[in-house]
C-alpha positions as CSV (number, residue, x, y, z in Angstrom):
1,X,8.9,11.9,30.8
2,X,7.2,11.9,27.2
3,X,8.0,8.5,25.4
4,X,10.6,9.4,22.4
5,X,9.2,7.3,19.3
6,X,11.0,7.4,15.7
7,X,8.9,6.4,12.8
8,X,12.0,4.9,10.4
9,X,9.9,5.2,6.9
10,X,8.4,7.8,5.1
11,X,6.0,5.7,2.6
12,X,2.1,5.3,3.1
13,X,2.8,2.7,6.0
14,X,5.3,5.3,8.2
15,X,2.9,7.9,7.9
16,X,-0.3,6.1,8.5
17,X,1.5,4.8,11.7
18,X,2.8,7.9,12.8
19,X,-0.8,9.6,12.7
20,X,-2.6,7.0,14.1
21,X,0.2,6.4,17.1
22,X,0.5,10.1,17.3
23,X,-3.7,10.3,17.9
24,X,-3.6,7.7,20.7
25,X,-0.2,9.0,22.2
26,X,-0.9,12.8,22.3
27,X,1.7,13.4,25.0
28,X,4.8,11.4,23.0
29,X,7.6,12.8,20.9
30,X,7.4,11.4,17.6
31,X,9.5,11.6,14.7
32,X,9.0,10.5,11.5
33,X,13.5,10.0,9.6
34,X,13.3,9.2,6.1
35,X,15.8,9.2,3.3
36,X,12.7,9.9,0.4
37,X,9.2,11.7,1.1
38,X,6.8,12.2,-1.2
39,X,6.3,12.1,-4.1
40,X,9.3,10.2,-4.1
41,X,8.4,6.9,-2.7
42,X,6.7,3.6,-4.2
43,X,3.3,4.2,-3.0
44,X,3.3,7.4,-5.0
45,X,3.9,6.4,-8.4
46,X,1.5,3.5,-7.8
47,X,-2.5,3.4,-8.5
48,X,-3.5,4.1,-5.1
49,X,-6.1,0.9,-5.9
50,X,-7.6,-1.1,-3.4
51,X,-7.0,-4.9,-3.9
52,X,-5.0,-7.8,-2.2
53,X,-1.8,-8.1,-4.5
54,X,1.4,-9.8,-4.5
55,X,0.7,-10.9,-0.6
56,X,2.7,-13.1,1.0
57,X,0.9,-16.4,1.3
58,X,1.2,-17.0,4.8
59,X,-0.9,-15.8,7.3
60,X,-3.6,-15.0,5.2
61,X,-6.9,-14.9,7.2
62,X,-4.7,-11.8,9.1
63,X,-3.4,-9.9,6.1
64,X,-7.1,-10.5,4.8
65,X,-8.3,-8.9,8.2
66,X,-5.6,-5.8,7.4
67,X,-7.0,-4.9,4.1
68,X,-10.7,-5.0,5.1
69,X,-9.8,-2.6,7.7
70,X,-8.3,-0.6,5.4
71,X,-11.6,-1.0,2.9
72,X,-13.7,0.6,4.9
73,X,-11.2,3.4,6.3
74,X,-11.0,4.4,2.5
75,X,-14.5,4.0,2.0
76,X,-15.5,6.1,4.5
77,X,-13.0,9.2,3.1
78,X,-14.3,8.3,-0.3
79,X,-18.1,9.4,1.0
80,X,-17.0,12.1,2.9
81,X,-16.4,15.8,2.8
82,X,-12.2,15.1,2.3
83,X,-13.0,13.1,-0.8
84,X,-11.9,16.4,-3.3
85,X,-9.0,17.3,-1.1
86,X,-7.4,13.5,-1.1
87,X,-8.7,13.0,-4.7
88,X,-10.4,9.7,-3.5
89,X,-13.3,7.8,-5.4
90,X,-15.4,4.7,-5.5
91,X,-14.3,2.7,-8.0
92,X,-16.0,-0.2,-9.8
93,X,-14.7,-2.9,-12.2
94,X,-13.8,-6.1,-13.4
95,X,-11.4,-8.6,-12.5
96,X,-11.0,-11.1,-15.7
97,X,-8.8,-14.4,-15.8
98,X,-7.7,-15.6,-18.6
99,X,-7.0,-19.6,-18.5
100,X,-8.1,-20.0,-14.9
101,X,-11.1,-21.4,-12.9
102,X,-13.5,-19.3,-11.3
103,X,-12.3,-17.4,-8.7
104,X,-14.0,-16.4,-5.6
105,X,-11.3,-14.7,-3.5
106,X,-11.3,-14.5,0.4
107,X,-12.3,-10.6,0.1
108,X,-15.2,-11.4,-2.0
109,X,-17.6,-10.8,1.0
110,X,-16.2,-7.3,2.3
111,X,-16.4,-5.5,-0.7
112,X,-19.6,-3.5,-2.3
113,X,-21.1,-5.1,-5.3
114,X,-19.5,-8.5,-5.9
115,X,-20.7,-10.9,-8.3
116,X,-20.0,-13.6,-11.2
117,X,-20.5,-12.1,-14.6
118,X,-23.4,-13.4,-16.2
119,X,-23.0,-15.5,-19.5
120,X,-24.2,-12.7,-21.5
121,X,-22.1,-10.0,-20.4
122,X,-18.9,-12.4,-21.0
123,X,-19.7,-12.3,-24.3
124,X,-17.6,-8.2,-24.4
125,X,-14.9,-10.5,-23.3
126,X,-14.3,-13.5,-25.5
127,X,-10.7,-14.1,-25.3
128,X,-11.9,-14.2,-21.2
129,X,-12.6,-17.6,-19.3
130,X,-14.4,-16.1,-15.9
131,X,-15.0,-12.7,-14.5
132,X,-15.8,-10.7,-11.3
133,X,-17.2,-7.6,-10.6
134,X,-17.3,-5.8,-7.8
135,X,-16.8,-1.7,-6.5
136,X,-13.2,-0.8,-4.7
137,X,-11.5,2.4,-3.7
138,X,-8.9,4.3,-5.2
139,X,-7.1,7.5,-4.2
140,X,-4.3,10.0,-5.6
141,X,-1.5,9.2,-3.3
142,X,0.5,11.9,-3.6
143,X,-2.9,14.1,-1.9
144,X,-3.5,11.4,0.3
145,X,0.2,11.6,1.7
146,X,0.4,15.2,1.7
147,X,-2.8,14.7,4.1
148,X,-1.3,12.7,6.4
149,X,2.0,14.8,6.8
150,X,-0.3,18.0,7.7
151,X,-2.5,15.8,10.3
152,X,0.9,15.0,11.7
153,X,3.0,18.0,11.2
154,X,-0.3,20.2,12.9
155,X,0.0,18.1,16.1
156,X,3.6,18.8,16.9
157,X,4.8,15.7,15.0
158,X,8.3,16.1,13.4
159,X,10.1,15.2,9.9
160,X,13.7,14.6,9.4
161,X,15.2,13.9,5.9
162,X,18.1,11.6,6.7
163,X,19.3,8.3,5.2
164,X,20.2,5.4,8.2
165,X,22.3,3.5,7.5
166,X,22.5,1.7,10.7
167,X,20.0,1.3,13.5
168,X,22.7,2.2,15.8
169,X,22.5,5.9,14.4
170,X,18.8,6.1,15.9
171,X,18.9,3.9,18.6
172,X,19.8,7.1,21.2
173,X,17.3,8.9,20.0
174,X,14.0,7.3,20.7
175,X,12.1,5.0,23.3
176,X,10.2,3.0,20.2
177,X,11.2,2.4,16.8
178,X,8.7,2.1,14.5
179,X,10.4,0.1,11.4
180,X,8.5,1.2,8.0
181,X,11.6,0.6,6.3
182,X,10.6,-1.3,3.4
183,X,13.1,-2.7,1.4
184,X,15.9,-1.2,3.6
185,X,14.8,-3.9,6.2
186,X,17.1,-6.0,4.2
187,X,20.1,-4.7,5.1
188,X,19.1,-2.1,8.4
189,X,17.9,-5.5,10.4
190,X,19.5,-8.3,8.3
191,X,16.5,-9.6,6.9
192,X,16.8,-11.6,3.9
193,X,13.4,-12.6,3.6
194,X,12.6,-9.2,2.3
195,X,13.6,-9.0,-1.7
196,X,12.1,-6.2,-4.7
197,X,9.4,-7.3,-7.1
198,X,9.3,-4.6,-9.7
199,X,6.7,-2.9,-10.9
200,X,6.8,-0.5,-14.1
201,X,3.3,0.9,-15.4
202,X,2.2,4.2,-17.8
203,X,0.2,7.0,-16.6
204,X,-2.1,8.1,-19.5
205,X,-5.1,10.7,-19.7
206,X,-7.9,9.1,-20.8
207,X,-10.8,10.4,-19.3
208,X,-13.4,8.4,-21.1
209,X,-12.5,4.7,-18.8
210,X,-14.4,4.8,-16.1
211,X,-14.0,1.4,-14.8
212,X,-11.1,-0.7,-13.7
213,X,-10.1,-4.0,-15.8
214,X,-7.9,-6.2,-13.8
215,X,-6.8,-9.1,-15.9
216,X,-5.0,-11.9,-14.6
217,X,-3.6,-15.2,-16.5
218,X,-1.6,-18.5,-15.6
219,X,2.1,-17.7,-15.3
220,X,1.7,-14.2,-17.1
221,X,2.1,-10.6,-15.4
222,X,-1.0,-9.4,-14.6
223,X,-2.0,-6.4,-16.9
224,X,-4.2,-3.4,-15.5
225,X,-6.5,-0.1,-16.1
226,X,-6.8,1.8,-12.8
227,X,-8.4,4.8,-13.4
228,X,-7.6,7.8,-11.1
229,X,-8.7,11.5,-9.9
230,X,-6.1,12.5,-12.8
231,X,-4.6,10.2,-14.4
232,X,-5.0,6.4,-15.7
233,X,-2.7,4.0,-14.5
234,X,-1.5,1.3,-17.4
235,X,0.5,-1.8,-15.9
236,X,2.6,-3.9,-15.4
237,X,5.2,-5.9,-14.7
238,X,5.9,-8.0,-11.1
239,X,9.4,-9.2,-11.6
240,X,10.8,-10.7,-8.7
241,X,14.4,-9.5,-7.4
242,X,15.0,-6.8,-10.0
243,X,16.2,-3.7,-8.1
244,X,16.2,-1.8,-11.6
245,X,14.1,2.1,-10.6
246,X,14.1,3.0,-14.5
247,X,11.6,2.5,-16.6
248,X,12.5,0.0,-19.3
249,X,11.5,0.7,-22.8
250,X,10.8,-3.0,-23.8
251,X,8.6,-2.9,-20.9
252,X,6.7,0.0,-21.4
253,X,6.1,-1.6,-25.1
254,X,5.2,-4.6,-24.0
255,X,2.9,-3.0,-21.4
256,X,1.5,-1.0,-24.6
257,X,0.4,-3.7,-26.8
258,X,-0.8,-5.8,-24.9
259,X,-3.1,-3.3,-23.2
260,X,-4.3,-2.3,-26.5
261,X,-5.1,-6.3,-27.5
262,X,-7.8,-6.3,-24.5
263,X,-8.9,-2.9,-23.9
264,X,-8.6,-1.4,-27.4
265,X,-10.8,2.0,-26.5
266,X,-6.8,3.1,-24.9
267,X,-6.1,3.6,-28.2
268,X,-5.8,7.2,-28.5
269,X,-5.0,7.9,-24.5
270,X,-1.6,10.6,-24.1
271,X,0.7,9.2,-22.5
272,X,2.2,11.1,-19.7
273,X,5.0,8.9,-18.0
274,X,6.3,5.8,-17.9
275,X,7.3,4.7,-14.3
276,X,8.8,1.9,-12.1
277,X,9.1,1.0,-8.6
278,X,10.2,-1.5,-6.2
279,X,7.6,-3.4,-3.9
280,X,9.0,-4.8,-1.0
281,X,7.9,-8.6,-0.7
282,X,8.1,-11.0,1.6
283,X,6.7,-14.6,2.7
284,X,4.3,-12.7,5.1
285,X,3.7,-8.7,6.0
286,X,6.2,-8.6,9.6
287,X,4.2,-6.9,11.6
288,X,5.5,-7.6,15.1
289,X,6.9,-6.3,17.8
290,X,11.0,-7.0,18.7
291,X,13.1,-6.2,21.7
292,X,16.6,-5.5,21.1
293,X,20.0,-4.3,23.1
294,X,21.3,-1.7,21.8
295,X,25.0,-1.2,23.7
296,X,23.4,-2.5,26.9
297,X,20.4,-0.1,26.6
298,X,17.0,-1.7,25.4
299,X,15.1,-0.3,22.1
300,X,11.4,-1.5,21.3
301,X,11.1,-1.9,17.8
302,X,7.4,-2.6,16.3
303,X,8.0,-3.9,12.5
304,X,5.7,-3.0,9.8
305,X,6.6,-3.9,6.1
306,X,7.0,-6.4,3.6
307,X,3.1,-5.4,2.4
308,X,3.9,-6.7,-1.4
309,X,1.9,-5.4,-3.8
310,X,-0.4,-4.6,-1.2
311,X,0.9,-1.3,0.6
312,X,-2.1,0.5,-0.2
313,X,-4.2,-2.6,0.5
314,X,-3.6,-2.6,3.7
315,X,-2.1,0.4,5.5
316,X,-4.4,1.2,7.9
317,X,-4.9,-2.1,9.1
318,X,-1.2,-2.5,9.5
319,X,-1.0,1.3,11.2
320,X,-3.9,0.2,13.6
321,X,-2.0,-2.8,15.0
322,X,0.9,-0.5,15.5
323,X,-0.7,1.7,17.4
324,X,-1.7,-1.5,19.9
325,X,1.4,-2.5,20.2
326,X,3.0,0.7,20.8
327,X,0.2,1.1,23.7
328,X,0.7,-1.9,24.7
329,X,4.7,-1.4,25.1
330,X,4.0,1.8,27.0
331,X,1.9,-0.2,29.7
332,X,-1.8,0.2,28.7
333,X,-4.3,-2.6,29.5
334,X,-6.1,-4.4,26.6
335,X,-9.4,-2.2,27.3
336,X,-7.8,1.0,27.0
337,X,-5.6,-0.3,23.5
338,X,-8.9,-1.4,22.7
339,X,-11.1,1.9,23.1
340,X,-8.5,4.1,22.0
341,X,-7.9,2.2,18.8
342,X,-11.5,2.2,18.0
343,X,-11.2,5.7,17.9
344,X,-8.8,5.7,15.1
């Protein structure tokens, strides 16, 4: 009998799990149950920029390991033929801290391009103590999601729109339960560790920035320039345990003038939106597998969320590691979770 596997989740992580499990498990029944799809979850409204943000700080040499992975998965669709479809581009830029020591972060080594600024090009930055450059990834998310649900959808894979309010309600229907929940972890399994750090940002045309400007300072929200495919993304805000989905107006005018003291060529962008959306934090990403009783019946549950800031960061990393454990639950030895993986 074909193993029956729900995907609970519907944001970048669900659906990179559900196409990578779905690829090494073409003989299961999967189902991906979600309350929102897109464009109507986090990882849409956000950046779709690769770098390690609000993570957890345990663990870190693994959730280092995850976004690597997923570096050179969006790499590699950034140089190939799907790069117009999925609106995804190399991206180069500058990190820039403001009342901080150098920083060399643990990534430095897996990305394209990274270096110190020199002392003469600090000198464009002069309210700026250090800087980094270095080349990411960034990708339209809303094409990239759309993507995924075709891959999925084409290979008998299934959607329901449904909101769960307790596991019990999907426990008879599936063999594996692969928890994408986000947020909704808090109160589906009970876990308290998961809380909402907001984020509000502006998406603005302005089709003359062509680099990223990431600029972080001591006890201060981070502020940002992301370009994208379409638009530029304008942030932010990290405000932890706010639950608030609206855009704030003192935000958004805080978010404004500040962006304007440091990156003053924004001044005659359009604005098209403000926006706002809840990453799920947590100590560490939970990405582990659980056995649990339902009624006397057993249900495999493989957790993945908790990703932060980080969601795009690392989604194919986490998805990857799903896809082992999954095997893994249905019996496969570590060479075959091994080779078939590596196909992914």
């Amino acid at each position: 009998m074909a193993p029956r596997i729900v995907v609970l989740g519907a944001g970048i992580n669900g659906l990179s799990s559900a196409v990578c499990v779905q690829q090494a498990c073409p003989l299961a029944q999967i189902q991906v149950v979600a309350e929102h799809f897109s464009p109507d979850t986090t990882g849409d409204g956000s950046a779709g920029f690769w770098t390690p943000y609000l993570l957890g700080g345990d663990n870190v040499e693994r959730s280092m390991n995850l976004c690597e992975v997923t570096y050179r998965h969006m790499m590699q669709l950034a140089r190939s033929p799907l790069a117009g479809q999925i609106k995804i581009q190399k991206l180069s830029g500058y990190n820039l801290y403001c009342g901080l020591p150098p920083v060399i972060p643990l990534w430095a080594k897996s990305v394209e391009g990274f270096r110190q600024l020199t002392q003469e090009e600090m000198k464009q930055y002069p309210t700026v103590d250090s800087a980094t450059f270095f080349t990411s990834v960034n990708m339209d998310v809303p094409h990239y999601m759309d993507w995924l649900m075709k891959r999925f959808r084409s290979k008998g894979g299934m959607f329901t729109q449904r909101k769960i309010e307790n596991i019990e309600e999907i426990a008879s229907e599936c063999d594996i339960l692969i928890n994408c929940s986000a947020l909704s972890a808090r109160f589906l399994f009970k876990d308290e560790q998961v809380y909402p750090t907001r984020g509000q940002v502006w998406k603005v045309h302005a089709t003359w920035i062509k680099h990223f400007y990431f600029a972080v300072a001591k006890e201060k929200d981070s502020l940002y320039v992301l370009p994208g495919v379409d638009y530029v993304t304008v942030g932010g805000t990290a405000q932890a345990g706010d639950w608030n989905t609206n855009p704030d107006p003192k935000d958004a005018a805080r978010i404004w003038e500040q962006a304007l003291v440091h990156w003053p060529e924004l001044t005659h962008a359009t604005p098209v939106q403000a926006w706002a959306g809840l990453r799920p934090s947590r100590p560490s990403i939970r990405l582990e597998p659980e056995s649990l009783n339902m009624h006397g019946r057993p249900l495999e549950v493989i957790h993945n969320y908790g990703h932060g800031g980080s969601g795009i960061t690392m989604h194919w990393g986490c998805a990857l590691e799903v896809t082992a454990m999954v095997l893994e639950t249905l019996g496969a030895d570590q060479e075959q979770i091994k080779l078939l993986v590596s196909r992914l």
